[in-house]
VOMIKOL-358437 format. One record per residue (C-alpha): z, y, x. Coordinates in nm, 4 decimals, m for minus. Each point is the difference from the previous one (the first is absolute). Layout:
+----------+----------+----------+
:       pz :       py :       px :
+----------+----------+----------+
:        Z :        Y :        X :
...
+----------+----------+----------+
END
This chain:
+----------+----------+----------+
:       pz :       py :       px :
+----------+----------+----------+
:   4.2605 :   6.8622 :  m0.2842 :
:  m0.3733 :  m0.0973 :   0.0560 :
:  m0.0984 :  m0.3295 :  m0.1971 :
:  m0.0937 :  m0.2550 :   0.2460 :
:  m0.3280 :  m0.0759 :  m0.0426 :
:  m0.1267 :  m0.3457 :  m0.2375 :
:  m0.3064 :  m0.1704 :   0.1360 :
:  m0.2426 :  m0.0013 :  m0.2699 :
:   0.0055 :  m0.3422 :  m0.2636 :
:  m0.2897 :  m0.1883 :  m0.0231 :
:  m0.3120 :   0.0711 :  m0.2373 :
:   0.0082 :  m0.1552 :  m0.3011 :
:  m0.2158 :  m0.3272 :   0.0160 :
:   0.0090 :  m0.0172 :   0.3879 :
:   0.0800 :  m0.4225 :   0.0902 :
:   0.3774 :  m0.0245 :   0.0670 :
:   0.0813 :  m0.1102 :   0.3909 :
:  m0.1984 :   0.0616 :   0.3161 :
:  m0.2464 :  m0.1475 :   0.1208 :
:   0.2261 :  m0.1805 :   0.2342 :
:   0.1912 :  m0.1467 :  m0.3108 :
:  m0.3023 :  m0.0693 :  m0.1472 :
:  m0.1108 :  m0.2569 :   0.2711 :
:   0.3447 :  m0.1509 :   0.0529 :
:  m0.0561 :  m0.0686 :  m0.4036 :
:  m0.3188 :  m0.2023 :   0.1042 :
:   0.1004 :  m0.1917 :   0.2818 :
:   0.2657 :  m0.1504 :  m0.2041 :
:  m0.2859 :  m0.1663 :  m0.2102 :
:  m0.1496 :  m0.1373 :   0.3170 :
:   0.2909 :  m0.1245 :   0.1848 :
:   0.0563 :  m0.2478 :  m0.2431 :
:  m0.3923 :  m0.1608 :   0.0358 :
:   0.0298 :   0.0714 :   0.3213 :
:   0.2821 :  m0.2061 :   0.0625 :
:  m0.1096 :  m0.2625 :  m0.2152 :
:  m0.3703 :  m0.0052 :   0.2910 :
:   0.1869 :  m0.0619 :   0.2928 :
:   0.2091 :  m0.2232 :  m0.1325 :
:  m0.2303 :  m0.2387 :  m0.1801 :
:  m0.3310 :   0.0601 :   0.2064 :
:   0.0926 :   0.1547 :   0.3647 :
:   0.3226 :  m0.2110 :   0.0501 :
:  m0.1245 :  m0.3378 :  m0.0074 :
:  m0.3355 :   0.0817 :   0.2158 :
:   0.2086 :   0.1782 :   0.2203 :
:   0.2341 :  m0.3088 :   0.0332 :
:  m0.2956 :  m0.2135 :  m0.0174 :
:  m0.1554 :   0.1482 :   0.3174 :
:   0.3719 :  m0.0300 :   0.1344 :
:  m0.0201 :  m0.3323 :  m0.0798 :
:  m0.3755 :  m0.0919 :   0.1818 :
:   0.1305 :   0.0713 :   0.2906 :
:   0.3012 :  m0.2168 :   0.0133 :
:   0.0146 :  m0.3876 :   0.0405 :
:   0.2640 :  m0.0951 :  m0.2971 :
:   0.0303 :  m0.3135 :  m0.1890 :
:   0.2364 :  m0.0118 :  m0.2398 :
:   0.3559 :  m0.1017 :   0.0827 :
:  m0.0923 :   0.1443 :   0.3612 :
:   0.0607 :   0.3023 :   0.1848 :
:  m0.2896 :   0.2914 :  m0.0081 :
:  m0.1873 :   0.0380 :   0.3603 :
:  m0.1778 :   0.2713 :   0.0735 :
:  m0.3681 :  m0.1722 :   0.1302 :
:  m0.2191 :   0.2953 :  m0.0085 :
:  m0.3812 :  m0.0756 :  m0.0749 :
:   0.0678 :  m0.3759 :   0.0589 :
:  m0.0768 :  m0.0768 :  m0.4178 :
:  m0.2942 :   0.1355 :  m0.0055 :
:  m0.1376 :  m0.1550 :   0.3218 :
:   0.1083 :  m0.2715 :  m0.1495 :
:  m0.1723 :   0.0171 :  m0.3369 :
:  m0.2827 :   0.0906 :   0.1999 :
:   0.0360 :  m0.3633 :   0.2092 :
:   0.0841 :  m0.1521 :  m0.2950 :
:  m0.3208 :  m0.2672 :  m0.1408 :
:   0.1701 :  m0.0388 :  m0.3610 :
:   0.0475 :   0.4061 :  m0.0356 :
:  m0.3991 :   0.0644 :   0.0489 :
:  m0.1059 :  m0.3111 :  m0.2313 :
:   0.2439 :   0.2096 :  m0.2392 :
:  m0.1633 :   0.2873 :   0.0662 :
:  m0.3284 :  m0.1662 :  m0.0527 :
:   0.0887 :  m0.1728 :  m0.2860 :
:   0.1092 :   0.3454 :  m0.1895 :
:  m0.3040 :   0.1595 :   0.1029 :
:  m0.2651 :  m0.2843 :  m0.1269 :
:   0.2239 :  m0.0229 :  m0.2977 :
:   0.0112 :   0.3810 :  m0.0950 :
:  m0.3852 :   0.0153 :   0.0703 :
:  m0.0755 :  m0.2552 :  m0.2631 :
:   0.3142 :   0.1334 :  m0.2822 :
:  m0.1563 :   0.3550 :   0.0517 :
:  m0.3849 :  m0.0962 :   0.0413 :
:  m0.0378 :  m0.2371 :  m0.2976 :
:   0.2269 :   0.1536 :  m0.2526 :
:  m0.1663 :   0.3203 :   0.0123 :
:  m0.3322 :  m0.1431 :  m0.0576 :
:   0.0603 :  m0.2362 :  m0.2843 :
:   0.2381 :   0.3360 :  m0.1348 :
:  m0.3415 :   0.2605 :  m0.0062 :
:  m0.1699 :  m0.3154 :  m0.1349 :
:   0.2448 :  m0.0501 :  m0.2642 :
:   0.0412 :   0.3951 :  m0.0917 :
:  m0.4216 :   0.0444 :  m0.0438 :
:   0.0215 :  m0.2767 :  m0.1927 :
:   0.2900 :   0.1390 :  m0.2477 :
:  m0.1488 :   0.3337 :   0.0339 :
:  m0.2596 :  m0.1057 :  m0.2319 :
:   0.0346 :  m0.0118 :  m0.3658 :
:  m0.0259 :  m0.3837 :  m0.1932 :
:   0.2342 :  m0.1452 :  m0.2226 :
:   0.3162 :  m0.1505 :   0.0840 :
:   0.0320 :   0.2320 :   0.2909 :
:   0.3706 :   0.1144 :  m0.0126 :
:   0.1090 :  m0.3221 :  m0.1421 :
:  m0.1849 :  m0.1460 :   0.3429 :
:   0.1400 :   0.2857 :   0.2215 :
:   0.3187 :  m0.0742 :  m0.0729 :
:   0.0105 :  m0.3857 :   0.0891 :
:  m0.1598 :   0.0806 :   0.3610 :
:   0.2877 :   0.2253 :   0.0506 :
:   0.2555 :  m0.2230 :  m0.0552 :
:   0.0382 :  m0.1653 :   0.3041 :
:   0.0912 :   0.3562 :   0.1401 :
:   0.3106 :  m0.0234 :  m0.2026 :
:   0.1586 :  m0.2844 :   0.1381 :
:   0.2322 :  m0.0019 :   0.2924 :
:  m0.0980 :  m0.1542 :   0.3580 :
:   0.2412 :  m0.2121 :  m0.0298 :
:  m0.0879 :  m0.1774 :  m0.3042 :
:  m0.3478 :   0.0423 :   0.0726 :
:   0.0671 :  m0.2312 :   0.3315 :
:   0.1955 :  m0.2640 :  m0.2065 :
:  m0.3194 :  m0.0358 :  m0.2503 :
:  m0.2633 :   0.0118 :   0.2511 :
:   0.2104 :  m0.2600 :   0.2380 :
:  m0.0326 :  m0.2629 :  m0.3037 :
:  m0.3619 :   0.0805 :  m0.0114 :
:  m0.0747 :  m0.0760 :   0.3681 :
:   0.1922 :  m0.3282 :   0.0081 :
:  m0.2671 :  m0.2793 :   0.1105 :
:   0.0656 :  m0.2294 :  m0.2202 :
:   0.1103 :   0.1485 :  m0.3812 :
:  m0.1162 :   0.3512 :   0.0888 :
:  m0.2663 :   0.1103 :  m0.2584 :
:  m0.1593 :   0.1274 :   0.2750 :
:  m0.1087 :  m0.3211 :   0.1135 :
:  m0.0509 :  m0.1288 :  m0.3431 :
:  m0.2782 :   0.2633 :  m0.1234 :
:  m0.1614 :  m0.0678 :   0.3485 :
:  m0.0074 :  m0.3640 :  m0.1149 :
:  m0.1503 :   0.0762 :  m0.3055 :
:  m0.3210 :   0.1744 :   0.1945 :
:  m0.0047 :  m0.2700 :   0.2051 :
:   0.1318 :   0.1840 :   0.3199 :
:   0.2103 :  m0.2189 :   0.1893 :
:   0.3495 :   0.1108 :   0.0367 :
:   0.1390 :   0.3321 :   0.1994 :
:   0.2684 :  m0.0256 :   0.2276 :
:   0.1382 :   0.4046 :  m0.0566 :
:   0.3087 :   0.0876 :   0.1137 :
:   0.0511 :  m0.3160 :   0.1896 :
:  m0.2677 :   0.0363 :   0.2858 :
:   0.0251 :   0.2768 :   0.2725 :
:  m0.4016 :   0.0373 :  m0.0624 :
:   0.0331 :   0.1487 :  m0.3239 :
:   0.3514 :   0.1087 :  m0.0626 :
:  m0.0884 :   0.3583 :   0.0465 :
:  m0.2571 :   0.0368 :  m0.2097 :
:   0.1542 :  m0.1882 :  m0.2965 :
:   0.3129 :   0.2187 :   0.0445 :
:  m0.3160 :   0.3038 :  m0.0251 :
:  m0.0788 :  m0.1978 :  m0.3154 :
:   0.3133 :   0.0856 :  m0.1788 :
:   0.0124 :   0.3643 :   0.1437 :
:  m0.3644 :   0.0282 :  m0.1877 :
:   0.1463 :  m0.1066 :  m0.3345 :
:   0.2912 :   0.1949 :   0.0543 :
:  m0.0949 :   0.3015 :   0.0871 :
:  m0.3791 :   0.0315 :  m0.0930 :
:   0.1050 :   0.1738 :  m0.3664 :
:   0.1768 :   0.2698 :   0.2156 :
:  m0.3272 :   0.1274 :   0.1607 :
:  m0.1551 :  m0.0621 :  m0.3254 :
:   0.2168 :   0.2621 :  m0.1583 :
:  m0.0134 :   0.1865 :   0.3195 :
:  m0.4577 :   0.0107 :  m0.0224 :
:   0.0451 :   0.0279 :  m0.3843 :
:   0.1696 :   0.3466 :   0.0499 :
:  m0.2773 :   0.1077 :   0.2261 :
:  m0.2797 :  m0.0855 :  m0.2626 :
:   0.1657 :   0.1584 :  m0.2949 :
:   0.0506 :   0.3349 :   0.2067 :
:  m0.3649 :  m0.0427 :   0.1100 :
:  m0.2617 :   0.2838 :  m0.1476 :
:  m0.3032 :  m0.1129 :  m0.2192 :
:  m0.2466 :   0.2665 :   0.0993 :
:  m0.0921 :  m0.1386 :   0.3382 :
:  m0.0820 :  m0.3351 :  m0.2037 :
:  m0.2336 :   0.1881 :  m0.2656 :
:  m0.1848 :   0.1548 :   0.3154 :
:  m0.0471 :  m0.3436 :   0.1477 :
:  m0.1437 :  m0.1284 :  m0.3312 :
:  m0.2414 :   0.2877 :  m0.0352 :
:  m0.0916 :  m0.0635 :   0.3809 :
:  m0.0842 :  m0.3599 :  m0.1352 :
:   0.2550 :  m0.1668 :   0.2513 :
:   0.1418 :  m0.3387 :  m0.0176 :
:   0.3485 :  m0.1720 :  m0.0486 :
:   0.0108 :  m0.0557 :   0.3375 :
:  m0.0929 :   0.3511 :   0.0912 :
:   0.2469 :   0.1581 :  m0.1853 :
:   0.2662 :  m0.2715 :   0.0972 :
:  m0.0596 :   0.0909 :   0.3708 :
:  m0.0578 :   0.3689 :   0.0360 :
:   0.2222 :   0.1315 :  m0.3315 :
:   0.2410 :  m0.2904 :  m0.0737 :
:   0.1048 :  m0.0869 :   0.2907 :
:   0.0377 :   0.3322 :   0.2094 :
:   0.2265 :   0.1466 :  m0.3646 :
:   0.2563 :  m0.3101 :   0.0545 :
:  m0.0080 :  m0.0500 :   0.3361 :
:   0.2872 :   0.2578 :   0.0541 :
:   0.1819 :  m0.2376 :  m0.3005 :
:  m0.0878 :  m0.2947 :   0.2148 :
:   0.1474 :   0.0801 :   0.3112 :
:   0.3108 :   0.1225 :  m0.1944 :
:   0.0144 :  m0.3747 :  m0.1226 :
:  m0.0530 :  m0.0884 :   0.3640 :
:   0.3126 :   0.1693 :   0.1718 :
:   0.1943 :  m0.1302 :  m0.2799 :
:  m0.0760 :  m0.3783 :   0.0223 :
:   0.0207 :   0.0323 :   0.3942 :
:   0.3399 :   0.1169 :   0.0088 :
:   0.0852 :  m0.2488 :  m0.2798 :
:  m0.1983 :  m0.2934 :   0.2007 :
:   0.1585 :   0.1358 :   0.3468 :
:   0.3827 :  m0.0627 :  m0.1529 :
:  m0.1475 :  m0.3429 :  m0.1826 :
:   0.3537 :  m0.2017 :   0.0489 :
:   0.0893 :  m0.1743 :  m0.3237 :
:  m0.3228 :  m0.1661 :  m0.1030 :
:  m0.0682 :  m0.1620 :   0.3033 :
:   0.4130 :  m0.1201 :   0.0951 :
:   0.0222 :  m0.1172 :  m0.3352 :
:  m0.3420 :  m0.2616 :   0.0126 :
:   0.0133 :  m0.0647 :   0.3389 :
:   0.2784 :   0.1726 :   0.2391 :
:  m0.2581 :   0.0714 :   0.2550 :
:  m0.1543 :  m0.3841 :   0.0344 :
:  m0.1647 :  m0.1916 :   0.0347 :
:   0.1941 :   0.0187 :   0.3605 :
:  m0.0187 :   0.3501 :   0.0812 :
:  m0.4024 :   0.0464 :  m0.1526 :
:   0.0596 :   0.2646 :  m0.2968 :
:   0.3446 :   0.1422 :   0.1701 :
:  m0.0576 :   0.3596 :  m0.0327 :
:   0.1849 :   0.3053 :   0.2026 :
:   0.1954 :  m0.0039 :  m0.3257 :
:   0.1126 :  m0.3419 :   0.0404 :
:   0.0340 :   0.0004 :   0.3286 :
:   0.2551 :   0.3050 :  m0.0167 :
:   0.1911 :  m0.1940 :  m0.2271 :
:   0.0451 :  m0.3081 :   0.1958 :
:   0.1187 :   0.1758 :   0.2791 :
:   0.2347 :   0.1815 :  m0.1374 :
:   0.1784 :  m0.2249 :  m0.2353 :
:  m0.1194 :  m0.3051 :   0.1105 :
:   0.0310 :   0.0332 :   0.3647 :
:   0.2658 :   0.2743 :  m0.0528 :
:  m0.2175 :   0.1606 :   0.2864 :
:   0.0955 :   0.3813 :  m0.1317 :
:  m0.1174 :   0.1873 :   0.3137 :
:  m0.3072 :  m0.1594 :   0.0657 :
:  m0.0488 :   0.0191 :  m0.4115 :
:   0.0058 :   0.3542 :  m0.0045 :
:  m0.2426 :   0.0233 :   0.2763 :
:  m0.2470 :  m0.1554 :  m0.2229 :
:   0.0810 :   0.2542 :  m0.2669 :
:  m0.0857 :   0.2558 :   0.2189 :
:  m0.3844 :  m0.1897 :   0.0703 :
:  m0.0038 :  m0.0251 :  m0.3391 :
:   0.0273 :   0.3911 :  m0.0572 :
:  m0.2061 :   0.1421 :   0.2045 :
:  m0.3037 :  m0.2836 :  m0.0826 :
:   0.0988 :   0.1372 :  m0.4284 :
:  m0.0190 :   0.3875 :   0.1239 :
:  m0.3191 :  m0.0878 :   0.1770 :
:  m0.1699 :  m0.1787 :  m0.2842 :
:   0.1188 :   0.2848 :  m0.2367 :
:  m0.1682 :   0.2690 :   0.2064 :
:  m0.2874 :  m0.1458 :   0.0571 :
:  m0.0156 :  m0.1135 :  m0.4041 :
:   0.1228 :   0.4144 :  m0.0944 :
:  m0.2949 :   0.1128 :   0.2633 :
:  m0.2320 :  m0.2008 :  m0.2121 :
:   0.1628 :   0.1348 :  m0.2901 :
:  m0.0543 :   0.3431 :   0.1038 :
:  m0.3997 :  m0.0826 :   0.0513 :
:  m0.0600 :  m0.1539 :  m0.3561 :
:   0.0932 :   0.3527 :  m0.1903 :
:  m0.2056 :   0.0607 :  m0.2639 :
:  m0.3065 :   0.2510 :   0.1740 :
+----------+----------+----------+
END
């Protein structure tokens, strides 16, 4: 009888499986994440858009309205002072912090005594939460024991109203977005100047330039990638501002420092208003993706040539 014929075993050292096997091995490392996605991220935009175009309060029935939220928010005068109010207000957090930041880090980029005993204490007020920050700076603005008003007194300045005037209620909420978040640039600008090269700076002193000089055409063109870095960061942050601003004033005086933030959040659990809530999520998005390209197209120009 003729031996049937064995198909030949495998070389020694060849990888056990197929290639088929192989992949099925991988996919079961991204079903997992994958899972985890749609269910924390796609799901509830999904839903959300679901929701924008349905008229539901709570304790109602859903009713399918089409476009009618966002003609709506479109109509609606208290949604575009929100708007407005969230754009002047992330101008000035963004603007201001990142100037007194590169200010700050050329200072501590220097070398004097006391400096990382000094460095520390001007980050500090990175460390606390918004929250608490809120609660301290909402004694400080109070007109009549605020210390606010008291050091004014002692320069002779006549007393400030802050918080409680819809003149200046968005800039003295900027106020405590400067002290907040000013270190963080700091750090941000500090990184930039440490990674900087020194021979650029020797040929500028050789060349007999000035401070200035070498501030404007080596300085600043080596951090500005650093800078606008700083800059997406504290828009985003500024953009989703929520806690600092409910907690010291809830969006008054009336409605004059009520953000998109706060506005969102009256609607929907104040006014219970969920459909016409998530339409103003939706705004909300696309205005953040917009900012965020146009800040990662600026990004893209500031690379290091």
């Amino acid at each position: 009888m003729v031996a049937q014929a064995r198909a030949p075993s495998a070389a020694p050292g060849a990888p056990a499986g197929t290639a088929i096997d192989r992949r099925r091995q991988y996919y079961r490392f991204i079903y997992p994440a994958l899972a985890i996605i749609l269910a924390v991220i796609v799901f509830p935009w999904l839903f959300t858009l679901y929701m924008s175009v349905h008229e539901w309060k709570v304790g109602s029935a859903r009713e399918f309205v089409g476009f009618d939220n966002y003609l709506k928010l479109a109509a609606d005068q208290r949604f575009r002072e929100s708007v407005g109010h969230t754009l002047y207000f992330t101008f000035l957090a963004v603007l201001l912090p990142l100037g007194f930041g590169t200010l700050a880090a050329l200072v501590f980029h220097r070398d004097f005594p006391l400096r990382g005993l000094l460095r520390t204490i001007f980050i500090l007020p990175m460390m606390a939460t918004p929250v608490a920050v809120a609660l301290v700076w909402t004694m400080m603005f109070h007109p009549q024991l605020g210390v606010l008003n008291y050091l004014l007194g002692l320069a002779g300045i006549p007393p400030h109203t802050w918080v409680y005037s819809p003149g200046t209620v968005i800039s003295s909420l900027v106020l405590v977005e400067i002290w907040h978040w000013t270190p963080l640039v700091m750090l941000i600008v500090l990184g930039g100047l440490a990674a900087a090269p020194t021979e650029p700076y020797e040929s500028a002193v050789i060349d007999g330039a000035s401070r200035f000089q070498m501030f404007r055409y080596i300085t600043l063109p080596l951090i500005m990638p650093f800078i606008v870095v700083a800059a997406v960061i504290r828009t985003i942050d500024a953009l989703k501002t929520f806690d600092t601003i409910y907690v010291i004033t809830q969006g008054g005086p009336g409605t004059s420092s009520e953000t998109i933030n706060i506005f969102l959040y009256l609607q929907a659990f104040a006014f219970y208003n969920i459909g016409y809530a998530s339409a103003v999520v939706v705004v909300f998005f696309v205005l953040v993706v917009m900012l965020s390209l146009l800040l990662l197209y600026l990004r893209q120009r500031a690379k290091w040539t």
